[in-house]
DOLOBA-625798 format. One record per residue (C-alpha): residue in one letter; x negated, y negated, z. Coordinates in pm, whole numbers, plus 50000, padded with zeros to 5 digits. Each point is the difference from the previous one (the first is absolute). Example, Ala and Ser with C-alpha at 12.3 -4.5 7.8 and 13.67 -1.06 7.14 Angstrom:
<kolbas>
a487705045050780 s498634965649934 
</kolbas>
This chain:
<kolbas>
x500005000050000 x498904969049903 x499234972150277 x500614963749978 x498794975350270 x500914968149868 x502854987049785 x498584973149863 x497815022149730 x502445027649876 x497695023649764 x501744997449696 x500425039649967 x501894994850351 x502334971349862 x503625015749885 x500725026350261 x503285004950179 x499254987650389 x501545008850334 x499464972150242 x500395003150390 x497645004150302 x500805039449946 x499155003850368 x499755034350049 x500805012049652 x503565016850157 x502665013949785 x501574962349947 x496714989149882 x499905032949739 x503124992049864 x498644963249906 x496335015049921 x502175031749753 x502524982849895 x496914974949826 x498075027149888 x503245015649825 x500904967249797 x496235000449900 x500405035049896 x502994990249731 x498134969749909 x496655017249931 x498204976450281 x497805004250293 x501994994250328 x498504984250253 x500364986650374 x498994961750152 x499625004150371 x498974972750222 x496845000850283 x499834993350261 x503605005250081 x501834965950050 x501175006650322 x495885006450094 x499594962549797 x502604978450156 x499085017550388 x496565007750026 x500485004850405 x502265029349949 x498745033949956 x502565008349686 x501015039649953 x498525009749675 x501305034449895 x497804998749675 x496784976950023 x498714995849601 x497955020249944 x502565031950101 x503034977849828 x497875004649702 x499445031449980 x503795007550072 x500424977849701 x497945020049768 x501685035050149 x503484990149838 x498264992749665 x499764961849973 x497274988249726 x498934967950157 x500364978550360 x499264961450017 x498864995250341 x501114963550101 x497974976050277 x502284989150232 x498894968050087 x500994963050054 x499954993249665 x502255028549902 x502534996850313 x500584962249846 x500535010649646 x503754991049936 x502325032449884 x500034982749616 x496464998049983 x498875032950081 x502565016349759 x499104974549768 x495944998350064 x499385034850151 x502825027249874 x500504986049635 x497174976449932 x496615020150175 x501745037349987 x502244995049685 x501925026050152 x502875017249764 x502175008150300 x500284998050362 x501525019150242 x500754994050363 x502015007650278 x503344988350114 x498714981250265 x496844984449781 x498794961450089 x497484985449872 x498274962449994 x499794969050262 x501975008450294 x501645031949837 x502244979649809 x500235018849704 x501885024949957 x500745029449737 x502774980949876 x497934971949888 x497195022849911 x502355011249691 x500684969349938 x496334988149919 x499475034349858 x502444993649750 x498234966649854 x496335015850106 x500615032149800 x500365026050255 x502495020650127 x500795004150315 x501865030650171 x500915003350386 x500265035850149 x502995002050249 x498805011450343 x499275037050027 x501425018350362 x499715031350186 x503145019050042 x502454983150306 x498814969949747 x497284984650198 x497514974249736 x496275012849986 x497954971150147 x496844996850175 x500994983750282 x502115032450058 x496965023149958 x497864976250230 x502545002050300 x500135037749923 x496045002650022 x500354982150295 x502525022550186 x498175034549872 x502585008749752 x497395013349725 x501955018049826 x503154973849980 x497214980749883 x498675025049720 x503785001549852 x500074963549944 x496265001149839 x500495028149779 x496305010750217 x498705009650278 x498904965050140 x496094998150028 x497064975850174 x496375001749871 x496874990850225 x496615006050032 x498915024150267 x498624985050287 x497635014150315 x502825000750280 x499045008050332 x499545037650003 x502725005050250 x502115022849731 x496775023749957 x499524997150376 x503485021450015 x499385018749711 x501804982849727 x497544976749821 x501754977949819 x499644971649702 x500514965450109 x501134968249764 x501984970650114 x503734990849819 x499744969549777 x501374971250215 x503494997250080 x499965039949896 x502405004450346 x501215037249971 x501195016050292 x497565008750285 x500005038550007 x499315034149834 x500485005349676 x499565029449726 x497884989049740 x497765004649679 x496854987349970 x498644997949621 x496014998949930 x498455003949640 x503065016749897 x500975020550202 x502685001950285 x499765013450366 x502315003650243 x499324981150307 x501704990250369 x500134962950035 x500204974750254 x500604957549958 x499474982550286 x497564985950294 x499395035350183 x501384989650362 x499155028450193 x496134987349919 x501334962750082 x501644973249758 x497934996449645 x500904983549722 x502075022249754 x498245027449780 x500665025749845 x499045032450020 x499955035049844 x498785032950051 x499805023949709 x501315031150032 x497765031749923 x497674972749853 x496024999650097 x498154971449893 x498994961750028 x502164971249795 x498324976350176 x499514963949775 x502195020549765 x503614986449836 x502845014950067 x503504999949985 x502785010350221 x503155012849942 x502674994550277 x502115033549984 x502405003850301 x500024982450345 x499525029850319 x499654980050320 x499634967150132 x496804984050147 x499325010350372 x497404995750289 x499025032850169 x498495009950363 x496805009949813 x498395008049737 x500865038250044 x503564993549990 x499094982949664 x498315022349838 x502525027850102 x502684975349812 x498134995049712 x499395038149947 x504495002650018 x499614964849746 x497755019049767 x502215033149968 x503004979249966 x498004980549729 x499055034249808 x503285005650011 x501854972749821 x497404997349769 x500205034049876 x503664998449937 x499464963449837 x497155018649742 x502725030249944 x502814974549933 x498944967349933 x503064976249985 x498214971849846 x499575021049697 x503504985849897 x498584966049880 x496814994149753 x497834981850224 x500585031050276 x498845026549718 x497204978949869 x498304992850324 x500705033950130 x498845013149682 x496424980050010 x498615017750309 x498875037150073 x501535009650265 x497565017150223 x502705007450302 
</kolbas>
């Protein structure tokens, strides 16, 4: 997939294409029906379809003070992107300059003029320009004199009719409802770190584990989880703990997981995590024996979910579930 960083210099080979523009925050199954429904008009038209996302996310622009949630920082958005077959993603600076561009202008300047796109497609709930004013209404509008069309996708719901949104998946990442949170994504929802040298406590009891911080504002539930971890392509199963270890006296937040029939050292190593099912919530114990005696129940419980998960995998239902479960060798 091709990456542009600036829309002021559109390579001419990039000009034409039919564009879905949002913040695509977590790439959820609202956000594919925006980014497919694009890539199918592009299809009939013989062009490339293509996405415009914005960074950083406005919300991390206009309140730098507040740790904002970011289900999907760039570079995974991106790669999401790419899984459902886009051809090309202009990746927009979100600056002052930008946030003070009025709605006409950056259809005018930026969609038709530096992207010439052919077509745009957005959600229902699309604004865009100084102050949000724009909306899709007027988008068509412009579109119409600017040479574009312009389609809106209605908004896309689970059954009981509840409206995929991030905010949703956020508050459900934040109560430990994983899996809630996978059926709005269409994926198992992930967070990639570096390793880190923790303490050593974790081998102490016999459960070494990998350390990385969550990105800030990253606040999912203090607890146990079930998890994946993927290295170099390939995909263990792992117990998993977020939070700031109280039985060893407040910490700041980590997290933490211990591979599962796994020897080895990822240490200054990428990887990412996959969030699988929720199993307990955080706790202080009388010591560390009590501890470790819990962990070795988490870690059976673990094995356990994640075996039936590998037999039966319900995110196989949606295309970004098969192709990220389909990138990785599972090694149990």
């Amino acid at each position: 997939m091709d990456i542009v960083r600036s829309w002021q210099d559109t390579p001419p080979a990039l000009r034409g294409a039919v564009l879905a523009i949002g913040n695509f925050d977590g790439v959820h199954r609202g956000h594919q029906a925006v980014l497919n429904e694009a890539k199918r008009i592009a299809t009939a038209e013989g062009r490339r379809a293509g996405a415009v996302v914005f960074e950083p996310h406005p919300r991390e622009f206009f309140t730098p003070d507040q740790p904002f949630f970011r289900l999907t920082p760039l570079p995974v958005k991106l790669e999401l992107i790419e899984a459902l077959g886009l051809h090309q993603t202009f990746v927009i600076t979100f600056d002052k300059s930008l946030s003070l561009l009025s709605a006409d202008a950056f259809a005018t300047d930026v969609v038709g003029g530096s992207f010439g796109a052919s077509h745009v497609v957005v959600g229902y709930d699309f604004t865009y320009g100084k102050g949000r004013t724009g909306s899709v209404e007027q988008l068509a509008t412009l579109g119409k004199t600017l040479g574009f069309g312009v389609d809106v996708v209605a908004p896309v719901t689970l059954e009981g009719g509840v409206t995929f949104s991030s905010s949703t998946i956020r508050d459900h990442l934040r109560l430990g409802e994983v899996r809630e949170a996978a059926e709005q994504l269409g994926y198992w929802w992930r967070a990639r770190g570096r390793v880190r040298k923790g303490a050593g406590r974790g081998k102490g009891l016999g459960f070494p584990t990998l350390n990385f911080k969550l990105a800030p504002g990253q606040d999912v539930r203090h607890g146990i989880y079930a998890m994946r971890v993927h290295h170099r392509g390939k995909r263990h199963h792992a117990a998993g703990y977020v939070g700031p270890r109280p039985t060893f006296g407040a910490d700041d937040p980590v997290l933490e997981a211990f591979l599962l029939d796994f020897s080895g050292d990822l240490y200054d190593q990428e990887v990412e995590v996959e969030f699988i099912d929720f199993l307990r919530a955080d706790h202080a114990f009388d010591s560390a024996e009590a501890l470790a005696a819990q962990m070795a129940q988490d870690c059976e419980q673990a094995r356990t979910v994640l075996r039936a998960v590998d037999a039966n995998d319900p995110m196989r239902r949606f295309t970004l579930g098969e192709a990220l479960a389909d990138r990785a060798l599972d090694c149990g």
